[in-house]
C-alpha positions in Angstrom: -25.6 20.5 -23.4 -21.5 19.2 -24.1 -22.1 15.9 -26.0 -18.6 13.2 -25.4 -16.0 14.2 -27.6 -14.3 12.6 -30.4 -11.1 13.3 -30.1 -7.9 11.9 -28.8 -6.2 12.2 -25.3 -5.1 15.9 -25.0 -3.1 18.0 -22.1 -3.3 18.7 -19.8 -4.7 15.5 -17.7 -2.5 13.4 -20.2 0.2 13.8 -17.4 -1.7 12.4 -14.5 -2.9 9.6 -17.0 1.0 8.8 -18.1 2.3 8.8 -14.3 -1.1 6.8 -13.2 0.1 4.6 -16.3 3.5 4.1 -15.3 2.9 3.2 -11.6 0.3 0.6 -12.8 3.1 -1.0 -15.6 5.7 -1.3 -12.8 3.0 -2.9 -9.9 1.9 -5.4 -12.6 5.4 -6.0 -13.8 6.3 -6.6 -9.6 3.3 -9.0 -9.5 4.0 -11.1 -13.0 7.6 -11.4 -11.7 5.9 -12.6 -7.8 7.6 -16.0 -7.2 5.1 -16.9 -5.3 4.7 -18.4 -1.4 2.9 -20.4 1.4 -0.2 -18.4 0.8 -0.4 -17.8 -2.9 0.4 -19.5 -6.1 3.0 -17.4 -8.5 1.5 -15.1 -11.5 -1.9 -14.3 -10.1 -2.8 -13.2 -13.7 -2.5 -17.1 -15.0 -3.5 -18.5 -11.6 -5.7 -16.1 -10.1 -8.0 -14.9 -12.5 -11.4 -14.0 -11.1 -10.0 -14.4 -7.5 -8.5 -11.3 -7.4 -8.3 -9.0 -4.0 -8.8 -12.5 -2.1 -5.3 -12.5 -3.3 -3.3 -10.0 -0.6 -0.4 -9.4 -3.3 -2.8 -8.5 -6.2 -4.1 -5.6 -4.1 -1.7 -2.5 -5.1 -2.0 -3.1 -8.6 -6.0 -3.6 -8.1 -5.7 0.0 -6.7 -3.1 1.5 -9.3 -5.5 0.5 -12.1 -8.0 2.4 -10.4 -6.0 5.1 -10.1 -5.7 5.3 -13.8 -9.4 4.7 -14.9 -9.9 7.8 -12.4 -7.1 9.8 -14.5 -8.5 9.0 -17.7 -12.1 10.0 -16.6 -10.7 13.8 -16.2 -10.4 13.7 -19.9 -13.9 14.0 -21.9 -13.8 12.3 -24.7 -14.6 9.2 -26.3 -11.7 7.5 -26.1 -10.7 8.2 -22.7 -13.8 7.1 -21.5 -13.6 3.7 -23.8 -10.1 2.6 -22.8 -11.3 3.5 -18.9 -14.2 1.3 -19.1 -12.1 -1.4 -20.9 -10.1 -1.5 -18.0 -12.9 -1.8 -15.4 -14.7 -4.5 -17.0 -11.0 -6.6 -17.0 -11.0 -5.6 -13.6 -14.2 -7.3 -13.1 -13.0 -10.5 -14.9 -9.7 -10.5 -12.3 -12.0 -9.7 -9.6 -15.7 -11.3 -10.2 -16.8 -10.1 -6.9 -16.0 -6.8 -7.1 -14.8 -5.9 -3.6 -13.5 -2.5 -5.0 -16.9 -1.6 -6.2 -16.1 -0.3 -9.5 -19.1 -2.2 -10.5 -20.7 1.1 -9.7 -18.6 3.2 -12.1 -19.6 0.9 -14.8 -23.5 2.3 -16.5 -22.5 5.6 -16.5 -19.2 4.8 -18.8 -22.0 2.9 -21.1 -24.1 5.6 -21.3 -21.5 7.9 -22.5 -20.5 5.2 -25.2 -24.3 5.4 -26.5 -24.4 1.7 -25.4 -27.3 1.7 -23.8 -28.4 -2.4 -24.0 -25.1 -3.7 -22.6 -25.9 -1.2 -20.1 -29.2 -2.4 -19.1 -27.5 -6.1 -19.6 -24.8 -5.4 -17.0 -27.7 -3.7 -14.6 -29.8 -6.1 -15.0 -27.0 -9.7 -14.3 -26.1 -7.4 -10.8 -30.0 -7.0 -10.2 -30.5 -10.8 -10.6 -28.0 -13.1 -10.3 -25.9 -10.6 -9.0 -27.6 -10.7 -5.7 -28.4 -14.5 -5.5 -27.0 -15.9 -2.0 -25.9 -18.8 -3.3 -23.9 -17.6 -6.4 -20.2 -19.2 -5.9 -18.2 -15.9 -6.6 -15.1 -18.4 -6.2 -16.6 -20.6 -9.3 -15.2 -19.0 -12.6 -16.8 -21.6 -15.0 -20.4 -19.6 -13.9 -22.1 -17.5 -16.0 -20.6 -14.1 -15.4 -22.1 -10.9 -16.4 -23.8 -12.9 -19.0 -27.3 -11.2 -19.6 -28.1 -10.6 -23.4 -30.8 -8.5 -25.0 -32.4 -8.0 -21.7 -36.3 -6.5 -22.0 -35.3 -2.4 -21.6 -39.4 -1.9 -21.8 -40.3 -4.0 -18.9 -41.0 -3.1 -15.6 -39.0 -1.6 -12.7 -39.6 -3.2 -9.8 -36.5 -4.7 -9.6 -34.5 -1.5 -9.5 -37.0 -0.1 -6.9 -36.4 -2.5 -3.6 -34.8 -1.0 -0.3 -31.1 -0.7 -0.2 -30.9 -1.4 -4.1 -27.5 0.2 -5.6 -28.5 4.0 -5.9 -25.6 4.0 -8.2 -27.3 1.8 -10.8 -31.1 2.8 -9.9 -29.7 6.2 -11.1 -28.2 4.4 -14.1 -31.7 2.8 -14.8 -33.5 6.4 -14.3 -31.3 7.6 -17.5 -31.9 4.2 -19.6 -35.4 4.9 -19.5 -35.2 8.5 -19.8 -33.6 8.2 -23.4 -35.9 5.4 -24.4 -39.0 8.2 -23.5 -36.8 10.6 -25.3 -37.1 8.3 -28.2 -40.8 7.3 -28.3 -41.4 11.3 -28.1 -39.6 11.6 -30.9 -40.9 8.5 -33.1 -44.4 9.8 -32.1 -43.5 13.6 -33.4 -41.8 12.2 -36.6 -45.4 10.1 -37.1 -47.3 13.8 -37.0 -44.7 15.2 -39.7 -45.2 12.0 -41.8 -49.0 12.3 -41.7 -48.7 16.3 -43.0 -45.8 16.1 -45.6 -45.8 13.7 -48.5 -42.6 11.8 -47.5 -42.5 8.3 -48.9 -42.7 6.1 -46.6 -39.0 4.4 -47.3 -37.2 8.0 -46.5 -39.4 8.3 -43.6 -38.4 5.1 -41.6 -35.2 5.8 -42.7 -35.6 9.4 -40.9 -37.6 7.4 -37.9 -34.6 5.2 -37.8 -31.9 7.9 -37.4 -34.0 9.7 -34.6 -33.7 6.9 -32.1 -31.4 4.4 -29.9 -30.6 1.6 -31.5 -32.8 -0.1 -28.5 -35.8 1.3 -30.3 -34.7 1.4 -33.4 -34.1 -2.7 -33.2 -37.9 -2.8 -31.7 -40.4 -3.8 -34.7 -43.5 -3.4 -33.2 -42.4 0.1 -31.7 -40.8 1.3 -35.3 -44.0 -0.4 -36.7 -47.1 1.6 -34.7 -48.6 4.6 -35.6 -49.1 5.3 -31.7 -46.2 5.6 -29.1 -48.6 7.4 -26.8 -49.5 4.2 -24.4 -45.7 3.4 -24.7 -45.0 6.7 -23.7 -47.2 6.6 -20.8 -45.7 3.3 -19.4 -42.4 4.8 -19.6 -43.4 8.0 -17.7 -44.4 5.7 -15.3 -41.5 3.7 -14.7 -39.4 6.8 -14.8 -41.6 8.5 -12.2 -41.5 5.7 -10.1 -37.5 5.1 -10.2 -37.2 8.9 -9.5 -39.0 8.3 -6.1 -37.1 5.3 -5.1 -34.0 7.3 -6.0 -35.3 10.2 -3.9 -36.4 8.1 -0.9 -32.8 6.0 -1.2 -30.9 8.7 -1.2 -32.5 12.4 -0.9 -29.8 14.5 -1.7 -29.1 12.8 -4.9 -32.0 14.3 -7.2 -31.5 18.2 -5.9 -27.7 17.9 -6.5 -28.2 16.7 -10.1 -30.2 19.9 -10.5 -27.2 22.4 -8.8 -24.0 19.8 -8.6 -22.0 22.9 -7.2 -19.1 21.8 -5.2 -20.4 18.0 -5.2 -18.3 16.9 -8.3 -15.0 17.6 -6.3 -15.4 16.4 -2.9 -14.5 13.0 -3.0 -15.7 11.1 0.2 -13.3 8.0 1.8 -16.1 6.6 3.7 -20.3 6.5 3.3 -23.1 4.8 5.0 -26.4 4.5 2.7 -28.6 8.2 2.6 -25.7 10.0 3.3 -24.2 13.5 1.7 -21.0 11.5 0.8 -23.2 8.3 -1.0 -24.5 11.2 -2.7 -21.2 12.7 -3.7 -19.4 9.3 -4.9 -22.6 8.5 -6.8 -23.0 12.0 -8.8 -19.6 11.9 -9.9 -19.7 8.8 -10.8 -22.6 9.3 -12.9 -22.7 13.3 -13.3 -21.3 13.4 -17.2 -24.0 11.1 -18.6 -26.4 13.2 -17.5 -25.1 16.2 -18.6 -24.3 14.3 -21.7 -27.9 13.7 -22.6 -30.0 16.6 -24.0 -33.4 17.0 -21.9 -32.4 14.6 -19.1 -32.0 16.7 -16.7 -34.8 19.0 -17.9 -37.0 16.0 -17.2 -36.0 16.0 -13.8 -36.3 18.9 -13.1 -39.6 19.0 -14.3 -40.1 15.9 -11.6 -39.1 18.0 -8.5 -40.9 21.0 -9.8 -44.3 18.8 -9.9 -43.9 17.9 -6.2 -43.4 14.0 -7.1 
């Protein structure tokens, strides 16, 4: 499978990325230059911050920086996908409540990075606190997206509930998919290290290079001779988030499998369950799967057993 490039921004999207570029310099030029009126405060960017969309005149430029993330995502590598993240998550500090959505754009871009626990961290605050009723979105000196270190092992339960974001319950499937992907391979490089006479500083430092950092920062994982009960669990929890995915949304899982004409029909509208929820969501999240080796497989493998 394609792995995320290295490389720099090349043409021939580095057009639409320099015109997206160029309308988003002049709308935020228009809005630092915004005198201001009866309804809102001059300079949104020093007064606004976190109030975002609530503020009419911060709208077209909300949208032109979308416009560009989406223009930089047509180019597949690295540091498209870095600077297009960057600008999401500043988004997300103008606008703390999202009302865009781009929230939902967000796991997948970690997942290409390889960074997978500020991943789970980001899923995880919007699976909590996130969804608190009482959470003052207006209130900026609130903890924000501040979930550290958050327990990638434990259970799902959280990401299985009704209505849950099928965006980010598909983001979760993947976490845990390359965390199985890992103990698999921990518990192989054990069998090798039992059979070959490998001292044992070369192989940890062979164990080491085989996993997620995740794992790799996991002591009592890096430390057992047996991943197989880990392993187990973690089958679990990904056979259990591939039915709430599947009963959220069923289109989602066979469309994975065959994208076909999915990744280019972009939907305006979608209710929850829907074809178009379905479309938005798998292009939104299509590259990391294709960008992990044996993820799909392993769904595959899912439908094929009847689960």
């Amino acid at each position: 499978m394609p792995g995320l490039q290295s490389g720099v921004l090349l043409l021939p999207p580095c057009n639409g990325i320099k015109k997206a570029q160029k309308h988003l310099d002049d709308q935020e030029q228009e809005l630092r230059a915004f005198p201001g009126d009866w309804m809102t405060a001059a300079n949104p960017f020093e007064t606004g911050v976190g109030h975002f969309w609530g503020i009419h005149a911060t709208r077209p430029y909300m949208q032109s920086r979308y416009a560009l993330v989406e223009a930089l995502l047509k180019v597949k590598t690295r540091p498209a996908v870095q600077k297009a993240l960057d600008h999401i998550m500043d988004m997300l500090r103008l606008c703390r409540s999202d009302n865009q959505g781009v929230r939902d754009v967000v796991p997948a871009l970690f997942l290409r990075l390889g960074k997978d626990q500020e991943c789970y961290d980001f899923l995880k605050w919007w699976a909590t606190t996130g969804q608190e009723m009482d959470y003052d979105w207006g209130d900026i000196d609130l903890g924000y997206l501040d979930v550290k270190d958050a327990d990638v092992f434990e259970e799902v339960d959280l990401y299985t509930r009704k209505h849950y974001s099928l965006s980010h319950a598909v983001s979760v499937t993947l976490v845990k998919i390359k965390i199985l992907h890992d103990l698999r391979n921990l518990q192989g490089s054990t069998v090798v290290g039992e059979t070959a006479p490998f001292p044992q500083e070369i192989l940890d430092n062979i164990r080491g290079k085989l996993v997620s950092t995740i794992v790799a920062g996991n002591k009592e994982i890096m430390d057992s001779k047996d991943q197989g009960p880990a392993i187990e669990r973690l089958k679990s929890q990904v056979a259990q988030l591939y039915k709430a995915v599947k009963k959220s949304n069923k289109y989602f899982w066979p469309a994975l499998i065959r994208p076909g004409n999915n990744l280019k029909a972009r939907p305006q509208y979608y209710s929850h369950g829907t074809p178009e929820e379905m479309r938005l969501v798998l292009q939104y999240s299509y590259d990391s799967w294709l960008e992990t080796p044996g993820a799909i497989d392993l769904i595959r493998e899912q439908m094929d057993s009847g689960n």
